[in-house]
N, C-alpha and C positions, 0 to 999 in steps of 0.2 A: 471628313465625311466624303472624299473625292471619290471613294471605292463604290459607292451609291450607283454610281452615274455607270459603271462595268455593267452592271445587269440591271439597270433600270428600279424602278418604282421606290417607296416609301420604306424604310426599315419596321420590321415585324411589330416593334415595340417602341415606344415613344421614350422609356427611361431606360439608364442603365443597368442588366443585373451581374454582380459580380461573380466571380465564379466560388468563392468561399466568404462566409458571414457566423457571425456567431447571433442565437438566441436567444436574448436574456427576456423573464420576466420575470413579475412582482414577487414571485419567491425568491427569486436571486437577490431582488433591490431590498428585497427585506433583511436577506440574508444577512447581507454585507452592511448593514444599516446598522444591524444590532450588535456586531462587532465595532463598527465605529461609537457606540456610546458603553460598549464597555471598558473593562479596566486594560483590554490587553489586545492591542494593533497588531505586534510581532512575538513570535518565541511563547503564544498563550497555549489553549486548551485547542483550539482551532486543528493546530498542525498536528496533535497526535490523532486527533478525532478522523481527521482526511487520511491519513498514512494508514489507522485501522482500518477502513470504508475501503481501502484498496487491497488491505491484504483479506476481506472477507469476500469483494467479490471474485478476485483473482486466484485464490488459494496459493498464493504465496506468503513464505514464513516473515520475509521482515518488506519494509517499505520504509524509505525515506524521500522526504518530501522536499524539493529542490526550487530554485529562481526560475529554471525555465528546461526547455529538452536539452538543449545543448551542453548547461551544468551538469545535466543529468550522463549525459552521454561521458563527460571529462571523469567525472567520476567515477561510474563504475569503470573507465581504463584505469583510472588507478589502483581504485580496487583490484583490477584483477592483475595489478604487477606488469602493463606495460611502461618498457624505458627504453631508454636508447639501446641498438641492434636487434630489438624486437619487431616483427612482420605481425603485421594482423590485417587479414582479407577481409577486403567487405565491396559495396557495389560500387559501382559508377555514378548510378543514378537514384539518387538521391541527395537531400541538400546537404550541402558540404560541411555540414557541420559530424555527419557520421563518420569521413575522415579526417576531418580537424581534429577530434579526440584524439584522435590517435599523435596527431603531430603536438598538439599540446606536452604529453608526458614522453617524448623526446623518441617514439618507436617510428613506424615506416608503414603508411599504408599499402598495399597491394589491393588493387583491383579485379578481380573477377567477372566474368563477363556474363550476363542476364540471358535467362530462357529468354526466346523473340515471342513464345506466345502468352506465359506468363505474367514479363516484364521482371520478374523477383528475381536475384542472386541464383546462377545455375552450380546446382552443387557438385554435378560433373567439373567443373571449373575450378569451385573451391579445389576440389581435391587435387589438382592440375597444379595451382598455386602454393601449395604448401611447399616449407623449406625446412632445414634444419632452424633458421630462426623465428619461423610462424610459430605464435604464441595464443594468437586469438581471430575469432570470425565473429565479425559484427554482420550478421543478416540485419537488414532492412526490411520490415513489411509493405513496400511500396505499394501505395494507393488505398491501405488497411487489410489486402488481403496477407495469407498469413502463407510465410515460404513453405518449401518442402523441407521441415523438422526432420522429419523421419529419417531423411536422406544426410541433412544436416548433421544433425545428433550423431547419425550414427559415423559419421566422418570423424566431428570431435572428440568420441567415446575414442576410437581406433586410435588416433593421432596425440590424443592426451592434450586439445584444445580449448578453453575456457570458449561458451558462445555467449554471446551479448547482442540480444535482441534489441534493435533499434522498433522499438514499435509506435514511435508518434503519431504515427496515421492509423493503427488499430484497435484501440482498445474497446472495449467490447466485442471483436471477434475470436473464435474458437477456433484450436486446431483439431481436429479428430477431438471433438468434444472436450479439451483442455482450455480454459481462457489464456487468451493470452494475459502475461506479468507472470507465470507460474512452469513456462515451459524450456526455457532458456535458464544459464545460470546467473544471468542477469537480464534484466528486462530494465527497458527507459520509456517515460512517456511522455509526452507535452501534452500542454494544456493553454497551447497559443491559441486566436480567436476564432482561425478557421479553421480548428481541429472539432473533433463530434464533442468533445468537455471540454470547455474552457474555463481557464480561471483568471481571466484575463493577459498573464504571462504567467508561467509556470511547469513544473515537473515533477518526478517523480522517479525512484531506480528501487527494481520490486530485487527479492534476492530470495535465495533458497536457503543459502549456507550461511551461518552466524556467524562463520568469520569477513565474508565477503563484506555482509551486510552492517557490521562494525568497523569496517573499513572507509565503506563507503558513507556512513554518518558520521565519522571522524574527520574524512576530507572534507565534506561538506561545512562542516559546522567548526572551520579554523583547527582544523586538528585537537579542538579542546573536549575533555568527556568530565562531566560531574559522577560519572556511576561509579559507586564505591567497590564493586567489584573488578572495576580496570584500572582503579588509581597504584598508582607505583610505592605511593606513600601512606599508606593508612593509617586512621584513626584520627584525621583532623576534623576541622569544627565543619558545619554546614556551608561555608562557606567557598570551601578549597574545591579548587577545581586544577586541573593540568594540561596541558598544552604536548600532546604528545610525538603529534607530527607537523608537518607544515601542510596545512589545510586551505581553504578558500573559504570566503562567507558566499556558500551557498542555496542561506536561508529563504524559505518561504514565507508571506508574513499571514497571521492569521484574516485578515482580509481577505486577501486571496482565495485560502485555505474554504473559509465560508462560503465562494462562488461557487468554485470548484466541489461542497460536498453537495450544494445544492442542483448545480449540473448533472452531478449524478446519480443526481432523485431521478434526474428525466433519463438515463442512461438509455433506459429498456424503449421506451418511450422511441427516441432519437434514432436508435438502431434501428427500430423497425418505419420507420419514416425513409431514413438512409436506402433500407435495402427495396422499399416500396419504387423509391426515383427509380433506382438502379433498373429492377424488374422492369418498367416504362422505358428507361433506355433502349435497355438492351431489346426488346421488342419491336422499338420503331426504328431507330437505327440500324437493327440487323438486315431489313429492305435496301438500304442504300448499300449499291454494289462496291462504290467508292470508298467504305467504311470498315478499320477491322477492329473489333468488339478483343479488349481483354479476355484470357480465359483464366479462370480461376487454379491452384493444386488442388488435388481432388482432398478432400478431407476439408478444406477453410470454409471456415461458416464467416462470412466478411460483414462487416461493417465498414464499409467504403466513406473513405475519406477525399478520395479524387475519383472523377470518372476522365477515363481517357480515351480517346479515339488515336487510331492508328491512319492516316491518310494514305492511300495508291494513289501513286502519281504517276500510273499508267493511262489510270482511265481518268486524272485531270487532266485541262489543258493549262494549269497555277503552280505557284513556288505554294509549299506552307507558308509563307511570308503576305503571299495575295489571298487566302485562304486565311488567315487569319485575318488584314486588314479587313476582309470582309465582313467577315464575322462581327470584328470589334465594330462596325458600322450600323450593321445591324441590333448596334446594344445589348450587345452577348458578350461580355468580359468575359473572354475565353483566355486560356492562359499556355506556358509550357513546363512542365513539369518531368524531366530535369536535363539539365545542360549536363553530360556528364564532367564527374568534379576533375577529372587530369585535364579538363581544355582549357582550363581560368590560367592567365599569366602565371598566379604563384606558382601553381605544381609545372607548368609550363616550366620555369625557369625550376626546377627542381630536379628537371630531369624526366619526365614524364610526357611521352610524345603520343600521339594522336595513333590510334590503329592499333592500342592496346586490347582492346574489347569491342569485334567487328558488331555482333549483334546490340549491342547498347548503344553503340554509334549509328545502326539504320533505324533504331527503335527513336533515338535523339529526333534525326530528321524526319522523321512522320507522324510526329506525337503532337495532340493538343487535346487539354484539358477545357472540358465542359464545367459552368458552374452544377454544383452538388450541396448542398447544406438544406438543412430544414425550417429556414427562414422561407424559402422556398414555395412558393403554391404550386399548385395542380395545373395553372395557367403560364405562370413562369417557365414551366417545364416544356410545355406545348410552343411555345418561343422559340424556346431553346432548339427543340426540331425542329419546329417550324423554318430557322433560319439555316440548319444544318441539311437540309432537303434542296431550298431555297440559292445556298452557294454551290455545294454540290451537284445539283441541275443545269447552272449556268455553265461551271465549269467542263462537263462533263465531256468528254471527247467525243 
């Protein structure tokens, strides 16, 4: 609390608010109640019941339902046939688990560098990036808003690129009136506790194409299928099942599966909560000279998962470092959302050096995420500026 004492008086807010929370109530605890006293914990009625509820909001053909985003993410690379001396572009910024996928199933990620006013994957870039061994583009919805598809798509369409929408921070939002899970040839979602649906840990990979999406249930679930339309062997008893690839136990358990459909009873609910902060943000903080506001692609109807500020440190006289201590003194668990993934040791020693992607790199050092979730009041919120007015005036050149 030594940051106090920089610009005097009492912190806005006597507790801490964090910057992501999840929302349960007595519908969830119910939910998840009545699974626990029935006959089936894992592998029940639970996970097809979730997997439909996604492909009816989504209008995507198949959905399977996974341990967490990042199963989700492994999976559909394998699905879509990354291996070794395959490339597939994707962002910087984002958590690293969107090119870990890729390094899991033995391919190479490539980096692409972010619109600076966006923040999402610039598709000028993608196209820049492509090789004879680019196989696939994993877009990231960074923050829930939804990339430029348009621009995307039609790169893939040209180049003969499978897309794989990393959408863990969007769901619920639309592109040009499309939900996202239904726009990409694969789509992934989490359902960790500060995402807008939580299922406590969880995921989900939405698919269009019946073979992808047989592919991708097949890795998930130990490479084993019971459907007697896929068995090699026909005609055995009920019981015969096969083992046809080498798979992972990337199962959901119906617990879970029960939070998760009960979160998104409140989906509609949540979303318009989400976009209510945002609209408040974006209002009071467009005042402050010091502040740069995300701008949305035009077409994204968003269900924001992060709100981000962009810091000028023309008109501070502070590092983001003391601008944050700040903050966090103030009882604003404010956060950074994302280190880009080539600066971590691993890809460090991989070969991967700093000054890959100029704009992701000025966006890294000026970035801090404000809390955003709908545990949130109407006064929490008024904090939240309250203390971002508060540092920014002190600092102010």
């Amino acid at each position: 609390m030594a940051e106090l004492a920089i610009y005097g008086g009492a912190p806005v807010r006597e507790t801490r608010l964090g910057y992501g929370r999840q929302l349960i109530d007595e519908d969830d605890i119910q939910a998840v109640t009545e699974v626990l006293r029935s006959d089936y914990l894992t592998c029940g009625p639970k996970v097809a019941q979730l997997e439909q509820r996604l492909c009816e909001m989504t209008g995507a053909g198949y959905c399977t339902a996974v341990s967490n985003g990042t199963a989700a993410l492994h999976a559909a690379c394998l699905a879509a046939g990354i291996g070794p001396g395959d490339e597939v572009i994707t962002t910087p910024i984002t958590f690293a688990a969107s090119a870990n996928a890729v390094l899991y199933c033995g391919g190479t990620p490539v980096f692409a560098d972010i619109d600076p006013e966006t923040y999402e994957i610039d598709p000028q870039s993608v196209q820049a990036h492509i090789t004879e061994k680019t196989k696939a583009v994993i877009a990231v919805d960074f923050t829930g808003a939804a990339c430029d598809y348009g621009a995307i798509r039609a790169i893939c369409r040209r180049q003969g690129l499978l897309l794989i929408e990393d959408a863990a921070h969007s769901i619920g939002t639309r592109y040009r009136g499309t939900p996202v899970g239904s726009i990409a040839d694969l789509t992934t979602f989490s359902f960790h506790p500060v995402k807008t649906v939580t299922a406590g840990e969880g995921g989900a990979v939405m698919a269009r194409d019946p073979e992808l999406a047989r592919r991708v249930e097949l890795f998930s679930r130990h490479g084993i299928t019971r459907d007697p339309g896929l068995l090699q062997e026909r005609g055995n008893s009920n019981w015969y099942y096969e083992q046809q690839m080498l798979g992972y136990n990337y199962r959901l358990t119906d617990i879970q599966c029960a939070l998760a459909l009960s979160q998104l009873n409140k989906l509609e609910s949540f979303a318009a909560r989400r976009k209510e902060l945002v609209r408040r943000y974006d209002q009071a903080l467009a005042q402050i000279p010091e502040v740069r506001l995300q701008r949305e692609n035009e077409g994204s109807d968003s269900v924001r998962h992060l709100y981000i500020l962009r810091l000028d440190f023309e008109g501070l006289s502070c590092t983001r470092r003391e601008f944050y201590n700040a903050m966090q003194a103030e009882n604003i668990g404010v956060n950074v959302h994302y280190i880009p993934v080539y600066y971590f040791p691993y890809y460090q020693a991989r070969g991967y050096q700093r000054g890959l992607c100029p704009s992701a790199q000025a966006y890294y050092d000026s970035c801090m995420t404000l809390p955003l979730h709908c545990a949130m009041t109407d006064q929490d919120q008024r904090d939240v500026i309250c203390a971002v007015e508060k540092v920014a005036a002190y600092y102010r050149r």
